[in-house]
C-alpha positions as CSV (number, residue, x, y, z in Angstrom):
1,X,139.0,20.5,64.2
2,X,137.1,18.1,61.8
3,X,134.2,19.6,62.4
4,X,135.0,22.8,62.6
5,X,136.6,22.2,58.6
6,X,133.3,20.2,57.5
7,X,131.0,22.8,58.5
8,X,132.9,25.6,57.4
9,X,131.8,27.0,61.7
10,X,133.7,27.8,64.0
11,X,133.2,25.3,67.0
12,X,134.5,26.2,70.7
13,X,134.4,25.0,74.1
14,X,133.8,26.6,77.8
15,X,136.3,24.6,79.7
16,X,136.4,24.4,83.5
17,X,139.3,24.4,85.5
18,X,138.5,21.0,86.7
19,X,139.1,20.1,82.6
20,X,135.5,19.4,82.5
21,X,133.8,20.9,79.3
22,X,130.4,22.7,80.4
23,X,129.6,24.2,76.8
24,X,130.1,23.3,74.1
25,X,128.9,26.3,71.2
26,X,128.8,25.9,67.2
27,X,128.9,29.5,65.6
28,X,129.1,30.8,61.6
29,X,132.3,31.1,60.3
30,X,133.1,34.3,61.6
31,X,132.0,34.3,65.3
32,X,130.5,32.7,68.3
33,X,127.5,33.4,70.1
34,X,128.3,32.4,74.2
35,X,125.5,31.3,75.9
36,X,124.3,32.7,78.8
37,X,126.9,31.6,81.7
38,X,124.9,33.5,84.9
39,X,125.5,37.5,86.1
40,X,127.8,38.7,83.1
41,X,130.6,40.4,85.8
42,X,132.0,38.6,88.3
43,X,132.9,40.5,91.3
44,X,136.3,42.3,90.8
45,X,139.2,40.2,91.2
46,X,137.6,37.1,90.6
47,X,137.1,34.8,87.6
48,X,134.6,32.7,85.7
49,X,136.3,29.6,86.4
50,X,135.8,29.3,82.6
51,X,138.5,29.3,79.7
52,X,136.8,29.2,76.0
53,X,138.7,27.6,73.3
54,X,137.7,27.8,70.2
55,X,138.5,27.1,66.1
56,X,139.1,30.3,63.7
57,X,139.1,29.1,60.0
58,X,141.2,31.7,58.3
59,X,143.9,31.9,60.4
60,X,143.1,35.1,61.6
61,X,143.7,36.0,65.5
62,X,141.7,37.0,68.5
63,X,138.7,38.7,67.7
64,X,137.4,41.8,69.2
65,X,134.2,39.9,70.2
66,X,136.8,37.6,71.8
67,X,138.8,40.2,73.6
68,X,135.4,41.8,74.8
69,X,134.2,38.4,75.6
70,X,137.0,37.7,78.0
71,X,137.1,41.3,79.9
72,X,133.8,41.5,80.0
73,X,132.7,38.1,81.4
74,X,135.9,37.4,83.2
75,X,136.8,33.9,81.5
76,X,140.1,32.4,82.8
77,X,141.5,32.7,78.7
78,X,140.5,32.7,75.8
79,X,142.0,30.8,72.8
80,X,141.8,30.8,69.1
81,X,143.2,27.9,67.6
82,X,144.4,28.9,64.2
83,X,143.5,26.9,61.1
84,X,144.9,26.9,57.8
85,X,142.4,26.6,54.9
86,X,142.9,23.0,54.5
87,X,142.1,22.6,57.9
88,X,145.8,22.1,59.4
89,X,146.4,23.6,62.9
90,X,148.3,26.6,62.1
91,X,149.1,28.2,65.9
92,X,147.7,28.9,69.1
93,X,146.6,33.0,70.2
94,X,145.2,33.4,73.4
95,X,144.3,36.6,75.8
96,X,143.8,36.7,79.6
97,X,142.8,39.4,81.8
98,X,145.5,41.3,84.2
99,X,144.8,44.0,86.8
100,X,146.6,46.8,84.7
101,X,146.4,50.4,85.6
102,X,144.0,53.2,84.8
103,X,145.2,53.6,80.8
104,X,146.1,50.5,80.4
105,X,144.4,47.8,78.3
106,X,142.8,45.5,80.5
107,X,143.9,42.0,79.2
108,X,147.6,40.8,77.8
109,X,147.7,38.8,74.4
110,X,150.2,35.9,73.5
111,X,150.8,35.1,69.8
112,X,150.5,33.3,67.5
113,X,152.5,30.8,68.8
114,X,153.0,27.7,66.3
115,X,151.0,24.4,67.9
116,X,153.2,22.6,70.8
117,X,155.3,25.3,71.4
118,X,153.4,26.8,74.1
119,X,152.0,25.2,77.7
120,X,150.2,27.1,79.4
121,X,149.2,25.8,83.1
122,X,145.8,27.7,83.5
123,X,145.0,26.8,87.4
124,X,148.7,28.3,87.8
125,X,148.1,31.0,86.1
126,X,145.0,31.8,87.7
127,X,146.0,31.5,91.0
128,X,148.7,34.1,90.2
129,X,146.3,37.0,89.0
130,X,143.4,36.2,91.4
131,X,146.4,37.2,94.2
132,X,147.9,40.4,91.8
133,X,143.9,41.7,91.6
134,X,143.1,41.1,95.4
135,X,146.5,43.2,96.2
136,X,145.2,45.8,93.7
137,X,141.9,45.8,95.3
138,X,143.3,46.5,99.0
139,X,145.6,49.1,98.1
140,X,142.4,50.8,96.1
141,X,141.5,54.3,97.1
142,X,137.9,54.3,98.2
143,X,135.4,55.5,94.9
144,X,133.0,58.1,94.9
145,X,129.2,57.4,96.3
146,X,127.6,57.3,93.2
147,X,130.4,55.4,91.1
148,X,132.6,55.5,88.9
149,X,131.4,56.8,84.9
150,X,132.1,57.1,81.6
151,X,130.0,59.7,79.6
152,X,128.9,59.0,76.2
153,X,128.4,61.7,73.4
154,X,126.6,60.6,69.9
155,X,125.9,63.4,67.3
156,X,124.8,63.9,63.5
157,X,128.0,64.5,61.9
158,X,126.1,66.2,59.3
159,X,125.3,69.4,61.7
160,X,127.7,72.2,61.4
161,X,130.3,72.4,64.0
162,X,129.1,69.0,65.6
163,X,132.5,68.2,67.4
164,X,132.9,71.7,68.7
165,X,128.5,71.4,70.2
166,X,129.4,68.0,71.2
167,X,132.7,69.3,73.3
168,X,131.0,72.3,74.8
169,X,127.6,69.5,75.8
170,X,129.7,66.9,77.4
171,X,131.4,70.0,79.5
172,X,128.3,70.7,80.8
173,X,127.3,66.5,81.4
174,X,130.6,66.6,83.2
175,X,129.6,68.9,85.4
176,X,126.6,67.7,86.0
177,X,127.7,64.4,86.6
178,X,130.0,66.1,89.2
179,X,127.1,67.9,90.9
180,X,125.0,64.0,90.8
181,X,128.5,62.9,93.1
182,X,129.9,60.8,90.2
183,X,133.6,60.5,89.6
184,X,134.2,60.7,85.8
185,X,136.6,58.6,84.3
186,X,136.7,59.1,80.7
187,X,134.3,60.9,77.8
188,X,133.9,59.2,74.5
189,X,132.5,61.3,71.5
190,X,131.5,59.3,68.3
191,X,129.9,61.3,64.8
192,X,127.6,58.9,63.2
193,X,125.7,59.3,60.1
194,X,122.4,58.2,61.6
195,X,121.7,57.3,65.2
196,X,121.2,53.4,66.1
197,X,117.8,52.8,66.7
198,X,118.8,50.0,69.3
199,X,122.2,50.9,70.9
200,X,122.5,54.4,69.7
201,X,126.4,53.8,69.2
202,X,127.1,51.6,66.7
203,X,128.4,48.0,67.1
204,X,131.6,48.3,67.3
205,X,132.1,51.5,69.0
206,X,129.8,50.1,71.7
207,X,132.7,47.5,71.7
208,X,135.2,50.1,72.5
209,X,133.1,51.5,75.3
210,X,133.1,48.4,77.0
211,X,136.3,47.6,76.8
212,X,137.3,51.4,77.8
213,X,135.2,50.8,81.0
214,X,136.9,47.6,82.3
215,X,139.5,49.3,81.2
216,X,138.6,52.1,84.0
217,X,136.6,49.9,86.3
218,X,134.1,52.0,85.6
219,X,130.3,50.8,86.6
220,X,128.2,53.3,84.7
221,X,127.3,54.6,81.6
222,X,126.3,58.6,80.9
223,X,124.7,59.0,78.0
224,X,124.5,62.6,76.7
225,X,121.0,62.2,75.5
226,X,117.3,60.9,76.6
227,X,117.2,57.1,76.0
228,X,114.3,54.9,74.9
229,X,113.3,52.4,77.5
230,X,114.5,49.7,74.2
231,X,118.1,51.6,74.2
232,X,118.9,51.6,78.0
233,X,118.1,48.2,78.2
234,X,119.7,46.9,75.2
235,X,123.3,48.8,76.1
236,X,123.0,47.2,79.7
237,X,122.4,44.3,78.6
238,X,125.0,44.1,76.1
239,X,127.8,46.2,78.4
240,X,126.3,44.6,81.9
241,X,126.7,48.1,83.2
242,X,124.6,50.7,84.6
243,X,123.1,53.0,81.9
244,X,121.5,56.4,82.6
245,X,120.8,59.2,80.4
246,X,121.0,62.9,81.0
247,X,117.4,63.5,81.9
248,X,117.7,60.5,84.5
249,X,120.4,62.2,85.9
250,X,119.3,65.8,86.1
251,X,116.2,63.7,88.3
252,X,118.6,62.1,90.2
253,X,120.5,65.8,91.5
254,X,117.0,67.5,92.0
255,X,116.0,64.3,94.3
256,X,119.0,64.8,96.3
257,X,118.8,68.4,96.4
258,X,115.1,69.1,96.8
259,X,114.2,70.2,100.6
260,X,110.8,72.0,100.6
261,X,107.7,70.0,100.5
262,X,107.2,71.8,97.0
263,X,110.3,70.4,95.3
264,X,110.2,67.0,97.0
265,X,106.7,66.6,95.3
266,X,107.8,68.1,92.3
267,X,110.5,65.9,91.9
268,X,108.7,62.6,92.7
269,X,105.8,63.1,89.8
270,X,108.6,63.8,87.7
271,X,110.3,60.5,88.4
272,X,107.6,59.2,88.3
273,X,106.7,60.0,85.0
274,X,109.7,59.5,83.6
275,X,110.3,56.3,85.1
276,X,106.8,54.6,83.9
277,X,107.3,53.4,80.7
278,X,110.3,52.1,82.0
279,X,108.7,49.7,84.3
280,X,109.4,46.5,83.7
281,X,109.9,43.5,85.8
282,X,111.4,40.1,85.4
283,X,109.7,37.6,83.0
284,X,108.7,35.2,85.6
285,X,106.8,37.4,87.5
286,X,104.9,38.7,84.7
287,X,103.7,34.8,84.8
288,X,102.0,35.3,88.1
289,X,98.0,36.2,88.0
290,X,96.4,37.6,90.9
291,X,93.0,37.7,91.2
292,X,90.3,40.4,93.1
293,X,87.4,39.4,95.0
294,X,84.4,38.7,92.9
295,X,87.0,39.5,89.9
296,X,86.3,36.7,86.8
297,X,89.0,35.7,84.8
298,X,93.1,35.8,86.2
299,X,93.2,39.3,87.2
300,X,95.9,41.8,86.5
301,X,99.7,40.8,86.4
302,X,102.1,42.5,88.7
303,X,103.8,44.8,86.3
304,X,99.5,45.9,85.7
305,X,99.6,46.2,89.2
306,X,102.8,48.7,89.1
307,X,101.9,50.7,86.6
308,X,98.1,51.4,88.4
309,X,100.1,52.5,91.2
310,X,102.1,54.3,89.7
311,X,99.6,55.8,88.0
312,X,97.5,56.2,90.9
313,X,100.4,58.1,92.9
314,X,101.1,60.3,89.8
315,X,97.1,61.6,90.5
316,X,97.5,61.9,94.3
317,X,101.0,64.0,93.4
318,X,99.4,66.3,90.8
319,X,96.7,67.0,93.6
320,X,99.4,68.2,95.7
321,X,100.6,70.2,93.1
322,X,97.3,72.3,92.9
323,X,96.9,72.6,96.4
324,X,100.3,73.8,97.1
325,X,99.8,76.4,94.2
326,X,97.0,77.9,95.6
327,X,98.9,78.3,98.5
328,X,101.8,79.9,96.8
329,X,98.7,82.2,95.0
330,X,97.8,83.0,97.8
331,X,100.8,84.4,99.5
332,X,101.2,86.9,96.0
333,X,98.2,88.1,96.0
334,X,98.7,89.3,99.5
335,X,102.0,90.9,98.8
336,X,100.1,92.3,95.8
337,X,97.3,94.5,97.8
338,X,100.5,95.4,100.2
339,X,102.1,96.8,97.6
340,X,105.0,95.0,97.6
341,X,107.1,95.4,94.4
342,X,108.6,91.9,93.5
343,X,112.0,91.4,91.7
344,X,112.4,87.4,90.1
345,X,116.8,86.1,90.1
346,X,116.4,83.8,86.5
347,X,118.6,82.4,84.3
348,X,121.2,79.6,83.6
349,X,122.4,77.0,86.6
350,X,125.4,77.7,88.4
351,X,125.3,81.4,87.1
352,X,125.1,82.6,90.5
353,X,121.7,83.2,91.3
354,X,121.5,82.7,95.0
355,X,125.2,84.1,95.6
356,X,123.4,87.4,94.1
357,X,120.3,86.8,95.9
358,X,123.2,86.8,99.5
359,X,124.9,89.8,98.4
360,X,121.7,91.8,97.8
361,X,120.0,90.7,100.9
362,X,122.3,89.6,103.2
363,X,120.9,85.9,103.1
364,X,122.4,83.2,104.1
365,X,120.9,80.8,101.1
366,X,123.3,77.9,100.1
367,X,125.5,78.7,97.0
368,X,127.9,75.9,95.7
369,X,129.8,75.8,92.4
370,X,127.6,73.2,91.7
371,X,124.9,72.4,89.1
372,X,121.4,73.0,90.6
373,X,123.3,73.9,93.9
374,X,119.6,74.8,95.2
375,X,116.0,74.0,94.0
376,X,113.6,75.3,96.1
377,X,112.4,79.4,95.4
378,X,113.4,81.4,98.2
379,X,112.4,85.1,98.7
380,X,113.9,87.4,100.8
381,X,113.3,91.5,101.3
382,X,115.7,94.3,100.6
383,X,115.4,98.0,101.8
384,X,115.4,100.3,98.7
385,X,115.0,104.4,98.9
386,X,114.3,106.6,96.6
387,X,112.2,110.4,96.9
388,X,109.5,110.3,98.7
389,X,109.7,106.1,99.5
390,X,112.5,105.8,102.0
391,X,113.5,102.1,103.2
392,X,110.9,101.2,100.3
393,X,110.8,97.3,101.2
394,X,110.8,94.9,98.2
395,X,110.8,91.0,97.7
396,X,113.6,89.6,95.5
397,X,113.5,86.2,94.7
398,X,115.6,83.3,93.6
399,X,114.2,80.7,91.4
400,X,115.2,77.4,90.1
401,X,118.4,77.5,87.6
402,X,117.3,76.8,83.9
403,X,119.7,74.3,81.6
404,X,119.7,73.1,77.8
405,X,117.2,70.6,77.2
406,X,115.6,70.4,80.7
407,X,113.3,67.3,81.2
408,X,110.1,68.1,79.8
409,X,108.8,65.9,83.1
410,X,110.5,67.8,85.4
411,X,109.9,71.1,83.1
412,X,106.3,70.4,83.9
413,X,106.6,69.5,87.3
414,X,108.4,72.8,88.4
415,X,106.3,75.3,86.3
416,X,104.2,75.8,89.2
417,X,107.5,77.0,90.9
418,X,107.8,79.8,88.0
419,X,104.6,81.5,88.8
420,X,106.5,83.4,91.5
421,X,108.4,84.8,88.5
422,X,105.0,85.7,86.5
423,X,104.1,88.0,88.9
424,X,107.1,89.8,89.1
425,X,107.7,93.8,88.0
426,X,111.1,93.1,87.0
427,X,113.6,90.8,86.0
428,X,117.1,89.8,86.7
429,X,118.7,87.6,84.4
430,X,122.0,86.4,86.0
431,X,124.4,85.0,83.0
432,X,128.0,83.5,84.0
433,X,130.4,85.7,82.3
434,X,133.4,83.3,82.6
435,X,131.2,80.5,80.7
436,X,132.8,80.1,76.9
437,X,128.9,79.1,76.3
438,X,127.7,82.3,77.8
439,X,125.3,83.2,74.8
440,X,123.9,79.5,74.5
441,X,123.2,80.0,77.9
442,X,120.9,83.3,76.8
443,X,119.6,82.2,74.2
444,X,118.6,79.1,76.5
445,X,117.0,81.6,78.9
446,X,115.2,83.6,76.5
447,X,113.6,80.4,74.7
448,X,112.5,79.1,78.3
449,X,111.1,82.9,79.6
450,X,109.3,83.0,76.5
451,X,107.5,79.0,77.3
452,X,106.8,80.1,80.5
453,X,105.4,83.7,79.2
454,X,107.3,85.7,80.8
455,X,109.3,87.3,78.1
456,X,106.9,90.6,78.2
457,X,108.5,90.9,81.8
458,X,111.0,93.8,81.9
459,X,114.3,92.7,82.1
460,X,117.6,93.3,83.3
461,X,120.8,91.4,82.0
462,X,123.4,90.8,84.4
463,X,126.3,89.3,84.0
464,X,128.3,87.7,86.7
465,X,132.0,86.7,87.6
466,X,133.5,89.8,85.5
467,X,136.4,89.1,88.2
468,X,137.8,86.1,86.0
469,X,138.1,87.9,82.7
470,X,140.3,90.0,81.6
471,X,140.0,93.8,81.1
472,X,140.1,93.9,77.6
473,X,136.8,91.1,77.4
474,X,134.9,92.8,80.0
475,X,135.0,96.1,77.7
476,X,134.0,94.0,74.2
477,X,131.3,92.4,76.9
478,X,130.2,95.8,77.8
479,X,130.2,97.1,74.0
480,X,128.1,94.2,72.8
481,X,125.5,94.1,76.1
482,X,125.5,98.0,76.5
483,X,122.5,97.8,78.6
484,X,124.1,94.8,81.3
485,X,125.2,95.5,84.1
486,X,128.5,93.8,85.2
487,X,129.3,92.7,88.7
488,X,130.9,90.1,91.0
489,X,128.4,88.9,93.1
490,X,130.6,88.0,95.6
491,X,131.9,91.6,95.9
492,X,129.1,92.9,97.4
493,X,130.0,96.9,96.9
494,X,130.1,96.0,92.9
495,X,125.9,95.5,92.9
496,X,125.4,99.0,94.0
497,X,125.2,100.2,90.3
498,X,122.2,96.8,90.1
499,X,120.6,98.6,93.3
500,X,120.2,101.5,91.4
501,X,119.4,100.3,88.0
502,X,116.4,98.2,90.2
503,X,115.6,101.2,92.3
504,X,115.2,103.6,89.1
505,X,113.2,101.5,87.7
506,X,110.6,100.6,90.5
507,X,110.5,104.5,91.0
């Protein structure tokens, strides 16, 4: 206490159960800096083995750095001992975790309790919670593949409306998320003035996340942006949880959705050029110098060594690419000296593209309420007559779903896929009629058409799942897209008046 009074620091202790001390740590007068103790989370259920006791020099109690200390590294305790400004022991306010339920905090706080007044018996204590968390853990249901998650939002206060973008953009990460297999937990939205370079949220609101995800025994972190390399390592290193951002997770669902040869290689270069200047490796390794045959000097270091093949797989991929699109130019140009008119599905994911593509066809193409429920461009042929061309045959197909801010990676990699739309004499834009963000999703479409250069292609605007509005907003709907036609696509006799919107205009 002395000490602590003399230096005008706060001085605390990592104390084993065994009542050894293993650290001893000296921080400013307002905090301590813990040193690094090994993996930050023990496995659930189990402790540190650890209890930190330390000074505070105004009396005050338990810190958040404290409480986020103690969930966060699973310490046995933690104590401030409270001092008055003379340097007189005050009281005693200590924290340890408890296996609380899903809304509950994750720790339970005693104090201040004046010095003497309170024994606590920490091996007794522990041995008590270690047996309530493994009963927790066996009765547990079992969690979702991917994890458990808790999507972040940070926007610009400044920009108008910026609670109501940020509620309709986490809907969508939700779903998303949903699509990936993820079981979402909880969605935190903060406003800031500027962005943090480092950790994007700010200090303290960081904080909260962590302590919200203990709270939730949640293992990953959704950001609702792209991350630096510098951010997504800084936030898991300071939470010690897994951090992704939405373009690593829009990756992740076309990797576990792509089927053709096309979208597997598509996907891959896109990873792969995501993930490259995010290689990085541990710092001993980067130590270790291998040298080449008749090579002078230490060679090249292994993370060198990664990024070359990477690098060198990115070339073999883009290769692919070309050759597969020759093959793909190949197969239009002979529908083109057939004849063959050739109607392109576009617009927004999970608008019902491929249920369309079904109902006009009679394919049996996978349809999921699902983000990106399918990747891969499928065409199929539909019988059309009009005078003079009975049973006229024509292609229709289905392309890959479009989405707000789509990885300019994987936006790259899947151009190649769009050329089946660039030679196309029509069309369809399917747009989700039930979706509140229906005309973000247009606008989305139109912006994206027109990158891709296909916004001189005629087009038709259809709009589906009229089903789940009511009669009154399919006729405002109606008024304000006169020229749209409005379906259910899983109603097949409602595309008839498409049919013939299509057939009228091929004639």
């Amino acid at each position: 206490m002395d000490a602590s009074v003399e230096t005008g620091r706060q001085i605390g202790a990592l104390v084993h159960r065994s009542g050894e001390v293993d650290y001893v740590i000296v921080g400013d007068a307002g905090k301590l800096m813990l040193p690094d103790i090994g993996r930050l989370r023990a496995a659930e259920g189990r402790f540190r083995g650890l209890r930190l006791v330390h000074t505070h020099l105004r009396g005050e109690p338990l810190s958040r750095d404290d409480l986020v200390d103690l969930v966060r590294l699973r310490l046995d305790l933690v104590c401030a001992i409270q001092l008055s400004p003379h340097g007189d022991v005050r009281s005693l306010h200590y924290a340890y975790n408890v296996p609380g339920e899903d809304g509950e905090l994750p720790y339970r706080e005693h104090g201040p309790v004046p010095m003497g007044q309170e024994r606590v018996h920490v091996g007794d204590l522990m041995a008590g919670l270690e047996a309530e968390f493994a009963k927790r853990t066996r009765g547990r249901t079992v969690r979702a593949p991917a994890g458990r998650a808790l999507l972040v939002h940070v926007a610009d206060k400044s920009v108008r409306n910026a609670y109501a973008q940020a509620e309709q953009s986490m809907r969508e990460l939700r779903e998303l998320a949903r699509s990936a297999g993820v079981d979402v937990v909880d969605a935190i939205i903060q406003l800031r003035e500027r962005i943090d370079p480092k950790t994007v949220l700010g200090k303290g609101k960081l904080d909260d996340v962590i302590l919200r995800s203990m709270q939730l025994d949640a293992d990953v972190l959704i950001f609702d942006r792209e991350l630096s390399p510098t951010q997504s390592s800084s936030i898991a290193k300071e939470s010690d949880l897994k951090v992704i951002d939405r373009t690593q997770l829009i990756l992740d669902i076309f990797a576990q959705r792509a089927e053709s040869n096309d979208g597997k290689v598509q996907v891959e270069l896109a990873q792969l050029k995501y993930n490259m200047p995010r290689l990085v490796m541990r710092d001993d390794s980067l130590s270790r110098l291998t040298g080449g045959i008749g090579g002078r000097g230490p060679g090249e270091t292994k993370l060198e060594i990664g990024r070359r093949r990477a690098r060198e797989r990115v070339s073999h991929l883009e290769a692919q690419l070309k050759k597969l699109g020759r093959q793909r130019e190949q197969r239009r140009h002979k529908r083109t000296r057939a004849g063959v008119p050739t109607i392109a599905i576009v617009g927004y994911t999970n608008a019902g593209k491929s249920t369309l593509l079904n109902a006009l066809t009679g394919a049996d193409v996978l349809t999921e309420d699902k983000l990106f429920a399918t990747l891969d461009t499928r065409s199929r042929h539909l019988q059309v007559g009009w005078a003079g061309y009975v049973d006229r045959e024509v292609v229709i197909t289905d392309t890959v779903g479009f989405i707000r801010n789509l990885p300019k990676d994987l936006f790259a990699a899947f151009r190649a896929t769009f050329e089946e739309a660039s030679d196309a004499d029509l069309l369809v834009e399917v747009v989700d009629a039930s979706d509140d963000a229906k005309i973000d999703h247009i606008e989305t479409t139109a912006r994206l058409l027109e990158e891709l250069a296909l916004e001189s292609i005629p087009r038709i605007v259809v709009f589906n799942k009229v089903e789940e509005l009511a009669p009154l907003e399919r006729a405002l709907l109606q008024k304000r897209f006169p020229d749209s036609v409005l379906l259910s696509a899983r109603e097949r006799e409602t595309t008839l008046p498409l049919v013939e919107r299509m057939t009228r205009f091929l004639r």
